[in-house]
LUMPA-929968 format. One record per residue (C-alpha): residue number from 1; residue in three letters; y, z, x. Coordinates in nm, 2 decimals. Example, Ala and Ser with C-alpha at 12.3 -4.5 7.8 and 13.67 -1.06 7.14 Angstrom:
LUMPA-929968
PT  resi  resn       v       w       u
PT     1   ALA   -0.45    0.78    1.23
PT     2   SER   -0.11    0.71    1.37
end
This chain:
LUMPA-929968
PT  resi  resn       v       w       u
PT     1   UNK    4.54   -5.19   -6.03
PT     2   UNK    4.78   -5.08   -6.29
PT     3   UNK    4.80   -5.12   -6.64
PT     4   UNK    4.99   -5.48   -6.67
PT     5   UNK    4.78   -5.63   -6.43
PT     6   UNK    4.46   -5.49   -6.63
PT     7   UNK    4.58   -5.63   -6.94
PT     8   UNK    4.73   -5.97   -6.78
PT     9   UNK    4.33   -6.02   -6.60
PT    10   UNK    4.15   -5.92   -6.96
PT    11   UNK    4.41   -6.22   -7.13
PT    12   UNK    4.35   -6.44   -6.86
PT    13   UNK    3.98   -6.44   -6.88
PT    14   UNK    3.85   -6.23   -7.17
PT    15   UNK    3.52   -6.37   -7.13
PT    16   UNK    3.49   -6.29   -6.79
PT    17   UNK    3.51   -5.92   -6.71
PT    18   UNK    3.46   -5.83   -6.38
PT    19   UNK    3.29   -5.51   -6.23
PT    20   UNK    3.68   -5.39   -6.08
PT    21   UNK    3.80   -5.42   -6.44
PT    22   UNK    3.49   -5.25   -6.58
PT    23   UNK    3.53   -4.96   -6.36
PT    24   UNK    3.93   -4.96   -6.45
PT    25   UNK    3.84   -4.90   -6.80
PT    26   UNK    3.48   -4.72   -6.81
PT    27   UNK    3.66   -4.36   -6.88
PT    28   UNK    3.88   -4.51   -7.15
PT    29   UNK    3.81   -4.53   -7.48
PT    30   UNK    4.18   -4.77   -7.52
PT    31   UNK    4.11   -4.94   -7.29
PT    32   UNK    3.75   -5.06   -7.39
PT    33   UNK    3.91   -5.11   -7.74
PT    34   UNK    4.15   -5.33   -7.59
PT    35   UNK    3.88   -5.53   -7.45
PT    36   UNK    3.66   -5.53   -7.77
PT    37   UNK    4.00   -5.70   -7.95
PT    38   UNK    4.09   -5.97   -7.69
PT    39   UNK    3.72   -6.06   -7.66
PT    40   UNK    3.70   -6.08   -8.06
PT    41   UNK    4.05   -6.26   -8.11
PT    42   UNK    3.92   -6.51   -7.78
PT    43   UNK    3.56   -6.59   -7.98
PT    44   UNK    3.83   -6.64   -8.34
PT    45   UNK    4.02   -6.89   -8.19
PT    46   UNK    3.72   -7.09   -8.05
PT    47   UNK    3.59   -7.07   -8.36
PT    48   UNK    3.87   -7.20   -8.50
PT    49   UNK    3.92   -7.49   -8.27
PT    50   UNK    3.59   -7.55   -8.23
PT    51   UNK    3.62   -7.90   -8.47
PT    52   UNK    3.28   -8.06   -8.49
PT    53   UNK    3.30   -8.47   -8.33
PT    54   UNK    3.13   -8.68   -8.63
PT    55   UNK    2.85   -8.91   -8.54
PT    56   UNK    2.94   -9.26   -8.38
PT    57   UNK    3.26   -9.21   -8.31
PT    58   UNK    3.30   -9.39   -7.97
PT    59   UNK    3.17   -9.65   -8.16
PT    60   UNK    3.39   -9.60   -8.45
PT    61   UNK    3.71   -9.62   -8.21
PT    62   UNK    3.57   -9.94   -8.03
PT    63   UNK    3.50  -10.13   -8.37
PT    64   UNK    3.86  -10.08   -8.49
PT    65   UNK    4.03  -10.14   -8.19
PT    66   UNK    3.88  -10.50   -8.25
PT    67   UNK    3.91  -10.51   -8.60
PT    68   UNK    4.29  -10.43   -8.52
PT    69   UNK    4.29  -10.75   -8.28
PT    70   UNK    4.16  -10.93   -8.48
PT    71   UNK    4.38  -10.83   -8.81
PT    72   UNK    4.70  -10.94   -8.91
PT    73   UNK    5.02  -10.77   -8.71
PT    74   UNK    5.15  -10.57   -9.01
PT    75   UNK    4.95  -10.37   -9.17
PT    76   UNK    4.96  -10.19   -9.52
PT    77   UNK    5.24   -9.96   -9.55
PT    78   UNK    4.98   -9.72   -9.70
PT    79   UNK    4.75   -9.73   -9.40
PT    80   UNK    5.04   -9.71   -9.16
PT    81   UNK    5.14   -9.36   -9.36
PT    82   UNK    4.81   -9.23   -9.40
PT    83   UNK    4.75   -9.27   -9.01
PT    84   UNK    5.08   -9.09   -8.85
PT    85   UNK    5.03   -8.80   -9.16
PT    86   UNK    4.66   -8.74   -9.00
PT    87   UNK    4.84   -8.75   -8.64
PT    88   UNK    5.11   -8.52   -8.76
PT    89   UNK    4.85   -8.32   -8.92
PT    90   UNK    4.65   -8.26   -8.59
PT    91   UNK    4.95   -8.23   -8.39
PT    92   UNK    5.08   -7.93   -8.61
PT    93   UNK    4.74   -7.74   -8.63
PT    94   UNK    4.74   -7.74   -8.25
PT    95   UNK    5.09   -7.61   -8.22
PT    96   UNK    5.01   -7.36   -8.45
PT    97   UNK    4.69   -7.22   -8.23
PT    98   UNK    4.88   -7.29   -7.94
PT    99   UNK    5.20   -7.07   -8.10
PT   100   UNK    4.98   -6.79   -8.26
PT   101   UNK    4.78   -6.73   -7.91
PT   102   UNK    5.10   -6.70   -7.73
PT   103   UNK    5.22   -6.47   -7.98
PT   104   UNK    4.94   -6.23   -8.03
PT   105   UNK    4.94   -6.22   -7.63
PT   106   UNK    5.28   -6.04   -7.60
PT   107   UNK    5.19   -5.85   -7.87
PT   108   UNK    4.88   -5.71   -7.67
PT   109   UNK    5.06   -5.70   -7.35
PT   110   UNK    5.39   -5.54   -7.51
PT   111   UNK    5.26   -5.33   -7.81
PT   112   UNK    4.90   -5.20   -7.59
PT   113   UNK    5.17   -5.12   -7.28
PT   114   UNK    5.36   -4.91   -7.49
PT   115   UNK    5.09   -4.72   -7.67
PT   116   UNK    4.82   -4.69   -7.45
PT   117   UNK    5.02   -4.56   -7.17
PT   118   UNK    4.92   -4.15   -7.16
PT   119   UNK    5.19   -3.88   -7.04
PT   120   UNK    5.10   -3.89   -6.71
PT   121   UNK    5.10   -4.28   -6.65
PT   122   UNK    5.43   -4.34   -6.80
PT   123   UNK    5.57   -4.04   -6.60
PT   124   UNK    5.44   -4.18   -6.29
PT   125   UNK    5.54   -4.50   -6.31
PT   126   UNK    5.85   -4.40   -6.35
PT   127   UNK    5.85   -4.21   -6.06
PT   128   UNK    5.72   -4.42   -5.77
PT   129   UNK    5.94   -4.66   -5.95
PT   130   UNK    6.25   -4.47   -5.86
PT   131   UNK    6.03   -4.29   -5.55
PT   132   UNK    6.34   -4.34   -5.35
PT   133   UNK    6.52   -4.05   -5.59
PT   134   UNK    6.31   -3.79   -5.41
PT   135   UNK    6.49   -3.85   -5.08
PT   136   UNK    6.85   -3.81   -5.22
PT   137   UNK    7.02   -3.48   -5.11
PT   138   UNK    7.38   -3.50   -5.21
PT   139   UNK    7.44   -3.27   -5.50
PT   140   UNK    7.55   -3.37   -5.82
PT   141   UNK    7.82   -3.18   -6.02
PT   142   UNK    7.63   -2.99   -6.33
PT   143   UNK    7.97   -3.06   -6.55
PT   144   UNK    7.89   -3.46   -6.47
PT   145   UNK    7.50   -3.39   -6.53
PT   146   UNK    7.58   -3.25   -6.91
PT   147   UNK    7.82   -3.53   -6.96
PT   148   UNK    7.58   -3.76   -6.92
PT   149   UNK    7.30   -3.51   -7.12
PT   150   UNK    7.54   -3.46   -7.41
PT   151   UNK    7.51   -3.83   -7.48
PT   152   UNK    7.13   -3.72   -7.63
PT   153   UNK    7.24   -3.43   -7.76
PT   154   UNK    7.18   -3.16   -7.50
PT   155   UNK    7.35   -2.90   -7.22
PT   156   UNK    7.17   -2.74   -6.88
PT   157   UNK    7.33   -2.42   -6.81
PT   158   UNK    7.20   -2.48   -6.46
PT   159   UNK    6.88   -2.58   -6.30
PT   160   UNK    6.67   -2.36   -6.03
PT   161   UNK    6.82   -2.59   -5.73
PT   162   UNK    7.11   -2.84   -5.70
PT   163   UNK    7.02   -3.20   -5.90
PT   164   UNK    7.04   -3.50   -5.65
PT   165   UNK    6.96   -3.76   -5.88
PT   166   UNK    7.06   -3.87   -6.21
PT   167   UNK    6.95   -4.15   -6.43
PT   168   UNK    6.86   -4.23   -6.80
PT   169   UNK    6.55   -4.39   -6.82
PT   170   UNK    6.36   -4.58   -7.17
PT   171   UNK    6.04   -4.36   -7.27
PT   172   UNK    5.88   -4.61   -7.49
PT   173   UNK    6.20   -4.72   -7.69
PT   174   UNK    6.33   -4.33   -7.66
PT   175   UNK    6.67   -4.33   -7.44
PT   176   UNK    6.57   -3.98   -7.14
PT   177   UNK    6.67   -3.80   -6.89
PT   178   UNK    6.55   -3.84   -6.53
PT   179   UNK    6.65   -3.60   -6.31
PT   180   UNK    6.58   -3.45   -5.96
PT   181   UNK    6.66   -3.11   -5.82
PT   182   UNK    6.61   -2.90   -5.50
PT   183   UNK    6.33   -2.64   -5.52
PT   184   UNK    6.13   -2.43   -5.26
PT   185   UNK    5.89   -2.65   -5.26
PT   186   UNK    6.06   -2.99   -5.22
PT   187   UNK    6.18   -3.22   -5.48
PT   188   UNK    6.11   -3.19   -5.86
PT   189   UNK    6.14   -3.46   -6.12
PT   190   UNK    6.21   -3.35   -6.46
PT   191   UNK    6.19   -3.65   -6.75
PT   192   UNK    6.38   -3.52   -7.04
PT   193   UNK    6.30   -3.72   -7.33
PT   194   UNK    6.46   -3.63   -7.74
PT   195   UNK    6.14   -3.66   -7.93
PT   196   UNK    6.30   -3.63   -8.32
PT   197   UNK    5.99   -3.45   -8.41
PT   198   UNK    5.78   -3.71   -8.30
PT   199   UNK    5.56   -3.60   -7.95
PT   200   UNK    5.65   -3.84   -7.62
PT   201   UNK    5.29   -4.01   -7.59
PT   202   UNK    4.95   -3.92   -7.58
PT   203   UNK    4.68   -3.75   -7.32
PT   204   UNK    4.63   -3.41   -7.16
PT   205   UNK    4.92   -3.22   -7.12
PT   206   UNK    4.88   -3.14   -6.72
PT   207   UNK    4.83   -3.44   -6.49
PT   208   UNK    4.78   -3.56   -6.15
PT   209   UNK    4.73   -3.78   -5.87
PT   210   UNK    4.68   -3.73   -5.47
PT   211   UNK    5.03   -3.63   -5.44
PT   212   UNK    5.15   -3.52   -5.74
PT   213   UNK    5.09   -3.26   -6.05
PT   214   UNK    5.28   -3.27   -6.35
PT   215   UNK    5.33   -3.09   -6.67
PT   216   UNK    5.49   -3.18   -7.02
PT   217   UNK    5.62   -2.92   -7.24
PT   218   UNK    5.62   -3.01   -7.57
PT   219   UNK    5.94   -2.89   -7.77
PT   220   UNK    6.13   -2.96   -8.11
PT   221   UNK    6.38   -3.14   -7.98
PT   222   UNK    6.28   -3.29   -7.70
PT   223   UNK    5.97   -3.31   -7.45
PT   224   UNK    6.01   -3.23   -7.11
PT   225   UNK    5.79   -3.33   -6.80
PT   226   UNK    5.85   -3.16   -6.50
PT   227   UNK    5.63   -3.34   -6.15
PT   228   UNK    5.64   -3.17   -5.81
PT   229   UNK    5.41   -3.19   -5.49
PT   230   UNK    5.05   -3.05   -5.52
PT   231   UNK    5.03   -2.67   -5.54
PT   232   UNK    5.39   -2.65   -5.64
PT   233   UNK    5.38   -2.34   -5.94
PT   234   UNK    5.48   -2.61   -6.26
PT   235   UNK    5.47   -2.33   -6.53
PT   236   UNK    5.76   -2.07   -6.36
PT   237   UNK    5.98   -2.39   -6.27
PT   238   UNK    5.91   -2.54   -6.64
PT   239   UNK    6.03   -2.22   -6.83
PT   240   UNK    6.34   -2.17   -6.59
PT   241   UNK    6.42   -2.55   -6.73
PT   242   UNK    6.36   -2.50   -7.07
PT   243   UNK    6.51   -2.18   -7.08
PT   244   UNK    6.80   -2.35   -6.95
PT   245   UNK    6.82   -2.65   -7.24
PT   246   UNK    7.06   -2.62   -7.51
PT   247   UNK    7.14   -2.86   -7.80
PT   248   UNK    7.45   -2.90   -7.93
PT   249   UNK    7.37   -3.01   -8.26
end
């Protein structure tokens, strides 16, 4: 399960958590928030739409359907106005609901994605999204790599192996770099991303799955996240690329 599919299952039914979902979230204190504010907003709008019936009123509606039989064909202009401003009334509350659920949905699905991702998730997915960079082996000029790096403000005097993929990627609004070089020890993934200060997302620093380890180095200018095969040595390979990053301005 991954994080949109979490988040679409908890909007779907936020009453009804099952024991996968549970398990998902058990280690993360975001993601039990998350469910804590869909489960609060979900018991709101009930609340709110929860109108009470009054008493007798099938028998209300059945009494004036004869009464209107039974009356003359035109009725008060008064009445008539009353009636369709009630109707319009009821008709416009439920759109609101209807429009203010749909909202605050994409705002849990878009604004949560963005800041509960860690480091680690958001560099992962973009990696076994582009997992078919890892088997590219063509080299790619440097002069082409820092015309396209220049564009964010930076310049690699080389790398530790010859790049064989290029690409800017979006880091949570934050235009990077994702590139893929040659090492020893297979193919590494370095994520360059400007950070203006401001540190690229949250979590532990080092990271990992069954395949992969990864590492971001948090700089002035930028952040960058280098992710190689397990056992690879991160911290050598992450100095020779920083040590290689200039900016140009």
């Amino acid at each position: 399960m991954d994080e949109l599919e979490f988040r679409r299952r908890i909007l779907a039914e936020p009453s009804t958590i099952d024991k996968e979902l549970e398990a998902f979230a058990e280690q993360d204190t975001d993601k039990q928030a998350f469910i804590d504010d869909v489960r609060a907003f979900d018991d709101d709008l009930s609340k709110a739409l929860n109108i009470p019936v009054p008493e007798n009123l099938a028998k209300r509606i059945i009494d004036n359907t004869y009464a209107a039989e039974d009356a003359p064909s035109e009725q008060p202009l008064d009445t008539i106005i009353e009636a369709k401003s009630r109707f319009a009334f009821n008709r416009l509350y439920l759109a609101a609901a209807a429009s203010f659920l749909v909202a605050i949905s994409v705002f849990f699905v878009t604004n949560k994605q963005h800041t509960l991702y860690s480091v680690g998730e958001h560099a992962f997915a973009h990696l076994y999204h582009e997992i078919g960079s890892l088997d590219k082996h063509e080299a790619i000029d440097l002069a082409y790599v820092n015309e396209k790096f220049a564009t964010i403000g930076g310049h690699l005097d080389e790398l530790p192996g010859k790049v064989t993929y290029l690409m800017f990627c979006d880091f949570q609004g934050k235009k990077g770099l994702h590139l893929v070089f040659e090492s020893d020890f297979g193919p590494m993934t370095v994520f360059i991303v400007p950070s203006d200060e401001q540190p690229f997302g949250t979590g532990s620093d080092d990271f990992n799955d069954e395949r992969f380890a990864g590492h971001i180095n948090r700089g002035e200018r930028a952040d960058t996240i280098l992710i190689a095969s397990i056992g690879a040595p991160l911290d050598s390979y992450n100095s020779m690329i920083n040590d290689a990053i200039r900016w140009l301005h």
